[in-house]
C-alpha positions as CSV (number, residue, x, y, z in Angstrom):
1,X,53.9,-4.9,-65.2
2,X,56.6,-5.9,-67.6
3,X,58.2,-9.4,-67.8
4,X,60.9,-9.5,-65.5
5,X,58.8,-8.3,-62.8
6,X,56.5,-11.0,-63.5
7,X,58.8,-13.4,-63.0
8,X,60.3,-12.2,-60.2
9,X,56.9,-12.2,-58.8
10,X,56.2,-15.8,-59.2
11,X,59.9,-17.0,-58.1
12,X,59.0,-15.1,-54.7
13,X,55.6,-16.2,-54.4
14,X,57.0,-20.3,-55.1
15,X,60.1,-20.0,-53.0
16,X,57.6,-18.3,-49.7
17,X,55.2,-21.2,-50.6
18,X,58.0,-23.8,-50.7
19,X,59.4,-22.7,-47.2
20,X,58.7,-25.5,-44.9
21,X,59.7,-23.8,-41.3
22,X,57.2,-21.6,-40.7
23,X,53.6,-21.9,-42.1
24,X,53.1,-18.5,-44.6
25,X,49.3,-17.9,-45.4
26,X,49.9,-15.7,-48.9
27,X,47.9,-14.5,-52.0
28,X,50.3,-13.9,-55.1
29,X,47.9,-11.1,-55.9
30,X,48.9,-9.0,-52.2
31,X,52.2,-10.1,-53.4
32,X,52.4,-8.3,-56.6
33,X,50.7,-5.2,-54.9
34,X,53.3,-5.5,-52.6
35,X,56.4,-5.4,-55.1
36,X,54.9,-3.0,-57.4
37,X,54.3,-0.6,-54.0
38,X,58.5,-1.1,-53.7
39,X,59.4,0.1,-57.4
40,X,57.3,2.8,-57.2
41,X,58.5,4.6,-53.7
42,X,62.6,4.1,-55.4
């Protein structure tokens, strides 16, 4: 994963964990997985 993936990564993952409406169980692991599945299908 280069750099700027991995920092897109954790500004996702802090801005979902930061959201205060709605309670959102996530693991920044299923996350990653979950970006990296998006690069790859484009």
């Amino acid at each position: 994963m280069t750099p700027n993936s991995e920092r897109l990564v954790d500004l996702i993952f802090k801005k979902l964990q930061n959201y205060k409406n709605k309670k959102i169980f996530l693991e920044k692991e299923i996350l990653n997985k979950f970006i990296l599945s998006l690069f790859k299908e484009n």
